[in-house]
N, CA, C and O atoms as a CHARMM CRD file, in Angstrom:
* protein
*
  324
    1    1 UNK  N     96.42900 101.63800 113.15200 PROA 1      0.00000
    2    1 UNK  CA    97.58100 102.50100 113.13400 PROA 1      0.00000
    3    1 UNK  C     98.72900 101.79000 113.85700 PROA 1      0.00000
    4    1 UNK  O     98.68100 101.59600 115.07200 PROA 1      0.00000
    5    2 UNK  N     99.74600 101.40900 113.10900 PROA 2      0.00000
    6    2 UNK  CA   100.86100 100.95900 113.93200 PROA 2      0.00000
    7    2 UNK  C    101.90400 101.77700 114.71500 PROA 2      0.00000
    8    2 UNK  O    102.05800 102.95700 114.40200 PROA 2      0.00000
    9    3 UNK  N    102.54600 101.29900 115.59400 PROA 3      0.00000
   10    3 UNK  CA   103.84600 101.76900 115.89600 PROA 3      0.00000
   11    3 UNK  C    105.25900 101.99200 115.00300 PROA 3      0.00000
   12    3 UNK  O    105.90300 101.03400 114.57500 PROA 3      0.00000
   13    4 UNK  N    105.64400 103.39400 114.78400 PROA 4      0.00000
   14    4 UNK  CA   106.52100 103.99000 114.53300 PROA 4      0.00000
   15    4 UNK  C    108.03700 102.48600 114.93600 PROA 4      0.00000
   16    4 UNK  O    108.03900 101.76700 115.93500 PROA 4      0.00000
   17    5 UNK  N    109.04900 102.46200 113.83900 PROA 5      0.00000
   18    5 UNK  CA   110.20900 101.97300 114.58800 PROA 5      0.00000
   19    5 UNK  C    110.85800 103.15600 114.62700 PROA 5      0.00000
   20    5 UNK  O    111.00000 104.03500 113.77600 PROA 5      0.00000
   21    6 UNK  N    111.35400 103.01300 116.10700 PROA 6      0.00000
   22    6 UNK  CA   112.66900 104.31900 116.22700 PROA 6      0.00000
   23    6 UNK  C    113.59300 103.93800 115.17500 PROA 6      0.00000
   24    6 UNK  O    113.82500 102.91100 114.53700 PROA 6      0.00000
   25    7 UNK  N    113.96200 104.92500 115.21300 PROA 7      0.00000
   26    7 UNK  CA   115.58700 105.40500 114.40000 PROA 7      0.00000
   27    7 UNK  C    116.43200 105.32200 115.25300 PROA 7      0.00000
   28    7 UNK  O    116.44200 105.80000 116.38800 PROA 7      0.00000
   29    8 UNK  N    117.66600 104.29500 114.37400 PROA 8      0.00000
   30    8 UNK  CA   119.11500 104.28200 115.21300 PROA 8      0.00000
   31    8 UNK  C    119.63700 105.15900 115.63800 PROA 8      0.00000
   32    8 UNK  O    120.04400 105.36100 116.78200 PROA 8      0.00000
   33    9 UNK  N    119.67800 105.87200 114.58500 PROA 9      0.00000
   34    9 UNK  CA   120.61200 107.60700 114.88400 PROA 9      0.00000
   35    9 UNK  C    119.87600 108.16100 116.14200 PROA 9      0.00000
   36    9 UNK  O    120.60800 108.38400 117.10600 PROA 9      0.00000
   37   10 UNK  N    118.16700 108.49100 116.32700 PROA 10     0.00000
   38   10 UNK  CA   117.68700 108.88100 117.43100 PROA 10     0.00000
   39   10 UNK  C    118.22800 108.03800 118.64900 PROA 10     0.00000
   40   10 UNK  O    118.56900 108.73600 119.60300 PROA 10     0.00000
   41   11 UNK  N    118.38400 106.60200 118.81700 PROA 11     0.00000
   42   11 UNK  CA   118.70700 106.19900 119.95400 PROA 11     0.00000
   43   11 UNK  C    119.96300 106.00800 120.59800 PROA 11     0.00000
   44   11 UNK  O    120.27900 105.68900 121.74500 PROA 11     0.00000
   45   12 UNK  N    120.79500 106.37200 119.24300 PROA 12     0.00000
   46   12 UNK  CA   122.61300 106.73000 119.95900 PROA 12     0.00000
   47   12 UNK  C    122.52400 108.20900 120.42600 PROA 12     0.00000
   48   12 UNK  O    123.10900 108.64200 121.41900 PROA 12     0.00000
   49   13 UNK  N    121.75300 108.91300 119.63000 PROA 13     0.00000
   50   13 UNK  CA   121.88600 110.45800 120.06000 PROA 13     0.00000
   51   13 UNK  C    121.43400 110.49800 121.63000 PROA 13     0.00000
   52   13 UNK  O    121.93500 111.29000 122.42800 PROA 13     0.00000
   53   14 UNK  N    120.60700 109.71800 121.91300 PROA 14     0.00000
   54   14 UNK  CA   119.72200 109.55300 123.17000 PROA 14     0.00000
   55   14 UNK  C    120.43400 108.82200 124.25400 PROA 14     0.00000
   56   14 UNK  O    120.28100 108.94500 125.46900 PROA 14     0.00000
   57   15 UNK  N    121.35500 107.92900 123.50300 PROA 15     0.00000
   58   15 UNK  CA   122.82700 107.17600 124.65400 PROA 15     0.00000
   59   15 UNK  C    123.48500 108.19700 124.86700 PROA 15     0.00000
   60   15 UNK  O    123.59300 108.46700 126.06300 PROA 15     0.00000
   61   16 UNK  N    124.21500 109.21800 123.82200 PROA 16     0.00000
   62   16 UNK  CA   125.60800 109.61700 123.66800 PROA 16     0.00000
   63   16 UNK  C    125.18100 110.68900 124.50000 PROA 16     0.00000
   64   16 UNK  O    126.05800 111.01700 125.29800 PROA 16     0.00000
   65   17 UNK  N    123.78600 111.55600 124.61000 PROA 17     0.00000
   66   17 UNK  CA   123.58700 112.59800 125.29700 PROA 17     0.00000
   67   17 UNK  C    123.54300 112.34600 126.68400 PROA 17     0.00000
   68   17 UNK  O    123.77600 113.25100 127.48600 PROA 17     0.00000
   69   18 UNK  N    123.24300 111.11000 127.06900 PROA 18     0.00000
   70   18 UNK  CA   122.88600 110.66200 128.47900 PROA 18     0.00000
   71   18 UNK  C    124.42400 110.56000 128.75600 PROA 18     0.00000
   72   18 UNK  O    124.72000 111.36700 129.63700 PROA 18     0.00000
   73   19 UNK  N    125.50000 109.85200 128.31300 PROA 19     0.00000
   74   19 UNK  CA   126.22500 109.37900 128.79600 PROA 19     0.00000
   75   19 UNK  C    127.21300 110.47900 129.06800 PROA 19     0.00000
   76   19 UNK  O    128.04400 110.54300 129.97400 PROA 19     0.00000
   77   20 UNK  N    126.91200 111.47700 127.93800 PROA 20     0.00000
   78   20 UNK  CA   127.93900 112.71100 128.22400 PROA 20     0.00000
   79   20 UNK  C    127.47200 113.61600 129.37700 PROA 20     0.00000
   80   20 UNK  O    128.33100 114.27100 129.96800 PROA 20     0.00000
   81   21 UNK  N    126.48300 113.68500 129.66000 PROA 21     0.00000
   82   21 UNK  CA   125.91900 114.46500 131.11700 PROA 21     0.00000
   83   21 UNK  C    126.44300 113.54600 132.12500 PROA 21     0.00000
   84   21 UNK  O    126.97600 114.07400 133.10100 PROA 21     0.00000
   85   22 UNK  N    126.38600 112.09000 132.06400 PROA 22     0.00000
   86   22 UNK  CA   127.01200 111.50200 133.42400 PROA 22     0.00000
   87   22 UNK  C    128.64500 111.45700 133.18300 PROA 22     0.00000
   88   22 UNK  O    129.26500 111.26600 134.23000 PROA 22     0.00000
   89   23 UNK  N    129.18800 111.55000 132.39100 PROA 23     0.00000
   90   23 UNK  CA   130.71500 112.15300 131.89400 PROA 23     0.00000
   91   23 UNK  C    130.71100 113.79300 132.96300 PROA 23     0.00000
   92   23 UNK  O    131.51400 114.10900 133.84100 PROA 23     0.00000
   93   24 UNK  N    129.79200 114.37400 132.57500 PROA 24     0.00000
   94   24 UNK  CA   129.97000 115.41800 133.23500 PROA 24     0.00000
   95   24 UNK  C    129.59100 115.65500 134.87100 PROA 24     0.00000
   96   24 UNK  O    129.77400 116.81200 135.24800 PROA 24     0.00000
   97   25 UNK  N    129.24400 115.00400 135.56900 PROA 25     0.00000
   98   25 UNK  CA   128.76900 114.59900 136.50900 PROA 25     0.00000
   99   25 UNK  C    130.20300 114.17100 137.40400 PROA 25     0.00000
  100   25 UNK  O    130.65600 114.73100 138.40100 PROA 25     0.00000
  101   26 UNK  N    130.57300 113.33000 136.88400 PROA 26     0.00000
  102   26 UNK  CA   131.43300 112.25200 137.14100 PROA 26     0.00000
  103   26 UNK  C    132.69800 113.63300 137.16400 PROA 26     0.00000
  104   26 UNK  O    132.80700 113.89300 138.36300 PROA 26     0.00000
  105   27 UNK  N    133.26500 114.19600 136.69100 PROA 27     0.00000
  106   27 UNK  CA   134.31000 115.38400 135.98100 PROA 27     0.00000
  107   27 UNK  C    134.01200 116.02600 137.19800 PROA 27     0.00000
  108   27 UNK  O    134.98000 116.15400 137.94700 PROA 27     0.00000
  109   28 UNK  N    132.45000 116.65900 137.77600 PROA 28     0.00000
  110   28 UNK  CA   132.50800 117.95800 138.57200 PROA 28     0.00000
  111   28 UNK  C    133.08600 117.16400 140.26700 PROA 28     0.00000
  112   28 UNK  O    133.84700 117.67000 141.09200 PROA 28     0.00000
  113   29 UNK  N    132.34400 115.72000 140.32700 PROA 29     0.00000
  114   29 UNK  CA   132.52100 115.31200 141.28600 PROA 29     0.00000
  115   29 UNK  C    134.33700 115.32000 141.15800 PROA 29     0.00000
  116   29 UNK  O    134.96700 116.17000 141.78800 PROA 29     0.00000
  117   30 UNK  N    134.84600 114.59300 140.54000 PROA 30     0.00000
  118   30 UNK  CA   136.32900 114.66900 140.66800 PROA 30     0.00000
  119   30 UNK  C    137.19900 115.96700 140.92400 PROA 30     0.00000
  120   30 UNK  O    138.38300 116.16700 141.19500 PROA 30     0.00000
  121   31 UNK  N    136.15200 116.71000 140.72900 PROA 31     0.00000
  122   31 UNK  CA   137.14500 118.25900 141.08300 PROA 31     0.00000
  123   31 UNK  C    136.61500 119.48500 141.93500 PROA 31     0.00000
  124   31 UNK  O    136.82900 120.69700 141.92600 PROA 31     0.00000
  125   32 UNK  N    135.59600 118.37100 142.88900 PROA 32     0.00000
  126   32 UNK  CA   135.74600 118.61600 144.02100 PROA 32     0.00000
  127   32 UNK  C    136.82200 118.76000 145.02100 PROA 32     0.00000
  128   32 UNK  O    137.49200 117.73900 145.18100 PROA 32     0.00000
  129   33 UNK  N    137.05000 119.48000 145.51900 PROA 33     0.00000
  130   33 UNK  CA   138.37200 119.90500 146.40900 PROA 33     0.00000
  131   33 UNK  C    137.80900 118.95000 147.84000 PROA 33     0.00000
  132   33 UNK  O    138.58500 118.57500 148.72000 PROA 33     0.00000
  133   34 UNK  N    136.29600 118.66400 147.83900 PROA 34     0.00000
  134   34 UNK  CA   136.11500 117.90500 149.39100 PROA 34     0.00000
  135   34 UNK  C    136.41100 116.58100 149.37200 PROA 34     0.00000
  136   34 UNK  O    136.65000 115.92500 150.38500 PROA 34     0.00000
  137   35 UNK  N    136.40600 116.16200 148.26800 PROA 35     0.00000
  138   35 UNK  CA   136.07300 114.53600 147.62900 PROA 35     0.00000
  139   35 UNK  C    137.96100 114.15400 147.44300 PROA 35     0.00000
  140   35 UNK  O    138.82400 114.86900 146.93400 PROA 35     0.00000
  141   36 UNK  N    138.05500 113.19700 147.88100 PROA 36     0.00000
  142   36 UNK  CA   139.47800 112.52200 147.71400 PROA 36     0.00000
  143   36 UNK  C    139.85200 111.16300 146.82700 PROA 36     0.00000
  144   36 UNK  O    139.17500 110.13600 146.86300 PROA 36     0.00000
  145   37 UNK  N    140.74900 111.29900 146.22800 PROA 37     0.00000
  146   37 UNK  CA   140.97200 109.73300 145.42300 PROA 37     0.00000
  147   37 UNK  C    140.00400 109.62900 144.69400 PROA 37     0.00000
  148   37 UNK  O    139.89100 108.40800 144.58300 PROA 37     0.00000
  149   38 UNK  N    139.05600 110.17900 143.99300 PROA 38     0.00000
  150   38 UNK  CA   138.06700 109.99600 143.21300 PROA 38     0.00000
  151   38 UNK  C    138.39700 110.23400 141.91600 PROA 38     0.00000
  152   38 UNK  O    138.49700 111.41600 141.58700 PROA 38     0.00000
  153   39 UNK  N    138.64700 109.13500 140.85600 PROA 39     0.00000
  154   39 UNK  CA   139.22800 109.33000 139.44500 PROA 39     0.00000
  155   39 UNK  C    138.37500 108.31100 138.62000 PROA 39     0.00000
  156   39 UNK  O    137.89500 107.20300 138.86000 PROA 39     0.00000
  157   40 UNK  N    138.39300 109.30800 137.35400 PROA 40     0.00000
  158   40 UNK  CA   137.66700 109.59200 136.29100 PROA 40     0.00000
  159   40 UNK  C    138.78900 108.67100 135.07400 PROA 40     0.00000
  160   40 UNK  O    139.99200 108.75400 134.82900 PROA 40     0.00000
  161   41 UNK  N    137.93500 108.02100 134.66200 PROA 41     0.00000
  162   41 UNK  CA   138.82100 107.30500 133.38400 PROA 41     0.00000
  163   41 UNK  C    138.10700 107.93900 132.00100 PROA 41     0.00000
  164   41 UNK  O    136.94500 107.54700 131.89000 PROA 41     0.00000
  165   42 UNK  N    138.30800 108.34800 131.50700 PROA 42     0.00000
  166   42 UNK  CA   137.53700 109.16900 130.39600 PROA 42     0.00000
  167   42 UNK  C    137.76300 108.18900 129.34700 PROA 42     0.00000
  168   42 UNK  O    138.87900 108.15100 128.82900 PROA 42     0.00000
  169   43 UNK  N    136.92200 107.45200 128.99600 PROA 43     0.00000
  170   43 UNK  CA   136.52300 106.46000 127.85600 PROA 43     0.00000
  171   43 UNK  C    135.32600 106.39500 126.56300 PROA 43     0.00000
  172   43 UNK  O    134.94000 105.60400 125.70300 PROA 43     0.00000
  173   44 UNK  N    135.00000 107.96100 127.12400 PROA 44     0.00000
  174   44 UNK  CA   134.18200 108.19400 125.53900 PROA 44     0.00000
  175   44 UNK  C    134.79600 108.38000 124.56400 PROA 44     0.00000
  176   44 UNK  O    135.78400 109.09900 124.71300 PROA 44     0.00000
  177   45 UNK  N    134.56200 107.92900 123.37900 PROA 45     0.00000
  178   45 UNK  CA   135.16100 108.51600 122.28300 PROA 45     0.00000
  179   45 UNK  C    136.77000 106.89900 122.02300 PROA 45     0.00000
  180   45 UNK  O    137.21000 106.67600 120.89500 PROA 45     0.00000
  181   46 UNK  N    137.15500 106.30800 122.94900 PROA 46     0.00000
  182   46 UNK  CA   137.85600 105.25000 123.01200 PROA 46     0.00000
  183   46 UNK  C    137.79400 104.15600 121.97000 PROA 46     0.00000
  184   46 UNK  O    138.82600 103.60400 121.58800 PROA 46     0.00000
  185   47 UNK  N    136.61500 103.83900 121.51100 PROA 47     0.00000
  186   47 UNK  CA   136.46200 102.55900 121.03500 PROA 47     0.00000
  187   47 UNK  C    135.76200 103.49900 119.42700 PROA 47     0.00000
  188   47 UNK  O    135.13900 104.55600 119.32300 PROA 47     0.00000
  189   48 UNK  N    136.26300 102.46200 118.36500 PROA 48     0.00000
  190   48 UNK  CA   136.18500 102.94500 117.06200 PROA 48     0.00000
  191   48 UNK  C    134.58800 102.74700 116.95400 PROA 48     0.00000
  192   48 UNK  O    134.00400 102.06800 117.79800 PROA 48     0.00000
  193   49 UNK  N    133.79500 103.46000 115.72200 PROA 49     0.00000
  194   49 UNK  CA   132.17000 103.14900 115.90500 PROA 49     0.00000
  195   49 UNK  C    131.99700 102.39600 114.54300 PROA 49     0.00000
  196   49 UNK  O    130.94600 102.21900 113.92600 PROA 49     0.00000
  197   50 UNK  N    133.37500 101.95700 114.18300 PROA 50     0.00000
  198   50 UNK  CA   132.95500 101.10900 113.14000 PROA 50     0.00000
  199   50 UNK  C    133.19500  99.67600 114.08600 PROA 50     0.00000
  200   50 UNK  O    133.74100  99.82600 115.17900 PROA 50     0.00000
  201   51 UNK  N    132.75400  98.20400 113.62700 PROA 51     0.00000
  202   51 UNK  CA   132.80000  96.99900 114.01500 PROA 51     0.00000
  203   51 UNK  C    133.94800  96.86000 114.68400 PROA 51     0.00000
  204   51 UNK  O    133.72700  96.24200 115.72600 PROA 51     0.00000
  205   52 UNK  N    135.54000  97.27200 114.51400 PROA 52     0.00000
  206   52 UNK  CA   136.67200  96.88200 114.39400 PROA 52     0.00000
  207   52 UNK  C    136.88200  96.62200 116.26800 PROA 52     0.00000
  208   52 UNK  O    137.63200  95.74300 116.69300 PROA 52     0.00000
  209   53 UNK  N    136.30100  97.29300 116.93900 PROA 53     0.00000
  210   53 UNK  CA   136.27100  97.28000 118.73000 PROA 53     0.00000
  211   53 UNK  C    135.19400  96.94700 119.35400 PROA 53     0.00000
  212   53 UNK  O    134.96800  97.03800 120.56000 PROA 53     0.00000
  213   54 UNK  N    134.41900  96.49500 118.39000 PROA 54     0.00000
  214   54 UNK  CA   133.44200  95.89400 119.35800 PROA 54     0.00000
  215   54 UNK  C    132.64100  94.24900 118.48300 PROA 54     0.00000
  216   54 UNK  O    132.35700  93.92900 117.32900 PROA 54     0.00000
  217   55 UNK  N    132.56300  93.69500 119.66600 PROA 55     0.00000
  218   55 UNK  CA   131.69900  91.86600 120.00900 PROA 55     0.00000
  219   55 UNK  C    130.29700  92.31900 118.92000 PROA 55     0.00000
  220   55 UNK  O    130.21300  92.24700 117.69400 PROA 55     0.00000
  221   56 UNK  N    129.32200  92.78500 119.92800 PROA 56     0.00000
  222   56 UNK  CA   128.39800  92.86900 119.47900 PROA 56     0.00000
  223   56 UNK  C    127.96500  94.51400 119.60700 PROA 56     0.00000
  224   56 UNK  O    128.87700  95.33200 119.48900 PROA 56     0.00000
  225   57 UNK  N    126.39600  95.06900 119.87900 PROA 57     0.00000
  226   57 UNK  CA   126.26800  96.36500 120.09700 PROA 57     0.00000
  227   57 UNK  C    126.46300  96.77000 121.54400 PROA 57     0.00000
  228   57 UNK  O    126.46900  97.89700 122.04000 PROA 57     0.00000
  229   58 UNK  N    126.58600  95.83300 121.98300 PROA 58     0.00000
  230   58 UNK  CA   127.07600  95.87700 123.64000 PROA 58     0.00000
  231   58 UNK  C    128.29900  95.77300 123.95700 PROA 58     0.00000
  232   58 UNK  O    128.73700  96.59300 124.76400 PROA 58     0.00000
  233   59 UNK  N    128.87600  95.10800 123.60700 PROA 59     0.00000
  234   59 UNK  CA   130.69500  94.39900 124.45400 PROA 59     0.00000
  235   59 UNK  C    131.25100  94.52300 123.40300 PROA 59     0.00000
  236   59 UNK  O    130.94800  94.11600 122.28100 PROA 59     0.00000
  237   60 UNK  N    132.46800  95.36200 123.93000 PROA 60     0.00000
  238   60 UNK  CA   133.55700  95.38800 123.02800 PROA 60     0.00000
  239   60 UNK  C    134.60000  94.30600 123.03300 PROA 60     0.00000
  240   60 UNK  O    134.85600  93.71500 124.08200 PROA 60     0.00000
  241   61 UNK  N    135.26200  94.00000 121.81700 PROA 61     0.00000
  242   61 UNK  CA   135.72000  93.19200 121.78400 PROA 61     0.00000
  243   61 UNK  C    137.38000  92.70100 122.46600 PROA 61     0.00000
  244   61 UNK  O    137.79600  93.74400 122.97000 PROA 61     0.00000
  245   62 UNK  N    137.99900  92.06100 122.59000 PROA 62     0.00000
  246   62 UNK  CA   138.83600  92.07600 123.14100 PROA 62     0.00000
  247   62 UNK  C    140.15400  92.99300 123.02700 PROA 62     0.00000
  248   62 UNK  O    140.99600  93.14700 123.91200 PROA 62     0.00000
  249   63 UNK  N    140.15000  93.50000 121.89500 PROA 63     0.00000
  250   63 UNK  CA   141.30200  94.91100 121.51800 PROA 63     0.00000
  251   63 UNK  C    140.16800  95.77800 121.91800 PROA 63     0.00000
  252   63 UNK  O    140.56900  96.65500 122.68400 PROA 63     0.00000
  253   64 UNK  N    138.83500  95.85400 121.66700 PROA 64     0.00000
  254   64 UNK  CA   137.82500  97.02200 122.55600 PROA 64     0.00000
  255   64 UNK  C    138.18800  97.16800 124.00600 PROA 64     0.00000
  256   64 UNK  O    138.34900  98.26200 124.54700 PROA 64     0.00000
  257   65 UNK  N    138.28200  96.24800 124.48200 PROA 65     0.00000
  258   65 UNK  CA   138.57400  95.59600 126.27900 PROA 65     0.00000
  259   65 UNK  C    139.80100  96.18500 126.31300 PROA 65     0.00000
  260   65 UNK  O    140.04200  97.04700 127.15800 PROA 65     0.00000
  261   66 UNK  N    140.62400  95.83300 125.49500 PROA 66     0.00000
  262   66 UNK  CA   142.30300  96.24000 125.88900 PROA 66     0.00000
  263   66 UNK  C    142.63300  98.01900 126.21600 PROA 66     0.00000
  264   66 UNK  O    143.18100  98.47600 127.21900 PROA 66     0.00000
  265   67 UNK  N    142.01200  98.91500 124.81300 PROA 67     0.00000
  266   67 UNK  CA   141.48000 100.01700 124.64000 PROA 67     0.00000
  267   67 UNK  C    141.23800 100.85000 125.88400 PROA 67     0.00000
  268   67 UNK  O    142.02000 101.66200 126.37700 PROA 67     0.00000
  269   68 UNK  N    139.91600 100.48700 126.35000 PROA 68     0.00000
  270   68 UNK  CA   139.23600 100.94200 128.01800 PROA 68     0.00000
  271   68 UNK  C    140.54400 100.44800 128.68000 PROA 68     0.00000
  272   68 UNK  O    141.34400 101.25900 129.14600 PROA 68     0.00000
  273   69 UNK  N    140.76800  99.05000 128.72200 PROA 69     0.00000
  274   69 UNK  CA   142.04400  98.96600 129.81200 PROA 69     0.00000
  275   69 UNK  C    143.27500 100.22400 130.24800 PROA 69     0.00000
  276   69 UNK  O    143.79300 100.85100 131.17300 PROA 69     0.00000
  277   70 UNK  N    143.24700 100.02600 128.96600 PROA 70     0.00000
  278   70 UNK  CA   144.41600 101.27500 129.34600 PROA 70     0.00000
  279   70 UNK  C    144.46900 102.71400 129.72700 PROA 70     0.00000
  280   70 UNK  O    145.30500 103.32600 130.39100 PROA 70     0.00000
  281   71 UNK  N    142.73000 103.33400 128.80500 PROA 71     0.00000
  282   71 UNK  CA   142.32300 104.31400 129.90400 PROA 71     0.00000
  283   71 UNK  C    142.35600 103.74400 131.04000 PROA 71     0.00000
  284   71 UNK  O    143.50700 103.97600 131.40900 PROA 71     0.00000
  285   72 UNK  N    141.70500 102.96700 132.09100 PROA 72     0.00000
  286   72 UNK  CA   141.93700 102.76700 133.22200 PROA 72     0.00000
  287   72 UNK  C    143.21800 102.71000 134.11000 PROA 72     0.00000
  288   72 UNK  O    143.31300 102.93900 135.31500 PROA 72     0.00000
  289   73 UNK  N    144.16600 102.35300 133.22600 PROA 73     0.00000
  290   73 UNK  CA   145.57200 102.03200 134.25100 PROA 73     0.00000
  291   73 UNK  C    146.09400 103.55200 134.18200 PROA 73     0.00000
  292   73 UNK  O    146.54700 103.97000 135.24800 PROA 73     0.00000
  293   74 UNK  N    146.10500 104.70200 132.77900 PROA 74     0.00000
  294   74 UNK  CA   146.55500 105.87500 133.04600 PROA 74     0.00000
  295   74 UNK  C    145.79000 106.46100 133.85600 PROA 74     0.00000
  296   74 UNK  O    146.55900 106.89900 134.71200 PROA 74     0.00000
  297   75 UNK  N    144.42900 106.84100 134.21800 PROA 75     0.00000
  298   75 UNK  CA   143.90500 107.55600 135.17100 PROA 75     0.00000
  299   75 UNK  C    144.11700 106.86900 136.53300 PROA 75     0.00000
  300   75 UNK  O    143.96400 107.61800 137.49800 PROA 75     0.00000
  301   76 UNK  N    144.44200 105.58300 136.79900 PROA 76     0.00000
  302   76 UNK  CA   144.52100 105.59400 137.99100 PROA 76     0.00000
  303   76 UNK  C    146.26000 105.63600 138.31000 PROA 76     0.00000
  304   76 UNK  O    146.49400 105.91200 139.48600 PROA 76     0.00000
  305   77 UNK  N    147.14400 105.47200 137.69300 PROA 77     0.00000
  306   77 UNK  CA   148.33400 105.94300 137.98700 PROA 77     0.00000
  307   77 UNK  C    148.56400 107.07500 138.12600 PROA 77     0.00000
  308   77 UNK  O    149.45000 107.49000 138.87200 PROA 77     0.00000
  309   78 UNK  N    147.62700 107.97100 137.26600 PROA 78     0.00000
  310   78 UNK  CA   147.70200 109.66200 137.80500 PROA 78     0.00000
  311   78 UNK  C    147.57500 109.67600 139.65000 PROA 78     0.00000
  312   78 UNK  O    148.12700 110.61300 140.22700 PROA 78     0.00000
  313   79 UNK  N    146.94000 108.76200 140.37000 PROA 79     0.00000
  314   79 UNK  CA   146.59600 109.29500 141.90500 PROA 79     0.00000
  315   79 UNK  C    147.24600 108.03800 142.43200 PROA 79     0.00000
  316   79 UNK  O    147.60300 108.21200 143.59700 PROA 79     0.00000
  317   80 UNK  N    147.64500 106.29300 141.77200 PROA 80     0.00000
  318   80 UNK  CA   147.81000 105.81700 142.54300 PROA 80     0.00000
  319   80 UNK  C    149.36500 105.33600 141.58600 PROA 80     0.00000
  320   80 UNK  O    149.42000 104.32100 140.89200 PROA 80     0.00000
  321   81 UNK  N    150.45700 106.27100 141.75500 PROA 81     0.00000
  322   81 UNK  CA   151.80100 105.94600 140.90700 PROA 81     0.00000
  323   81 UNK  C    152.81500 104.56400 141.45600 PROA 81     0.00000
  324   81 UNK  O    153.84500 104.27500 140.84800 PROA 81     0.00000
């Protein structure tokens, strides 16, 4: 009896669910009223899921890179202008 191959679709569903609970994690901590300077760059959903933003299935490519960049510079100019 062999081993089953997973399914792609099962193992993005299994990223995208993980990553959106630590999305949410990340959100409650930031709006904490005790917690200071703590900012959230919200970069799900950023990068296209066709080839066009990303290297390989890991690293996005350099307009992928640019993409995240710029979430990063607006969330942190929100606290550091």
């Amino acid at each position: 009896m062999g081993v089953a191959n997973p399914d792609p679709n099962d193992e993005f569903l299994v990223v995208k669910t993980v990553m959106q609970l630590f999305a949410a994690m990340l959100n409650r901590i930031a709006e904490d009223a005790n917690v200071e300077k703590f900012v959230v760059a919200p970069t799900q959903g950023t990068l296209s899921p066709d080839d066009s933003d990303w290297q390989n299935e890991i690293h996005p490519s350099s307009a992928g890179f640019a993409k995240i960049a710029t979430k990063f510079q607006v969330a942190l100019a929100s606290i550091f202008p």
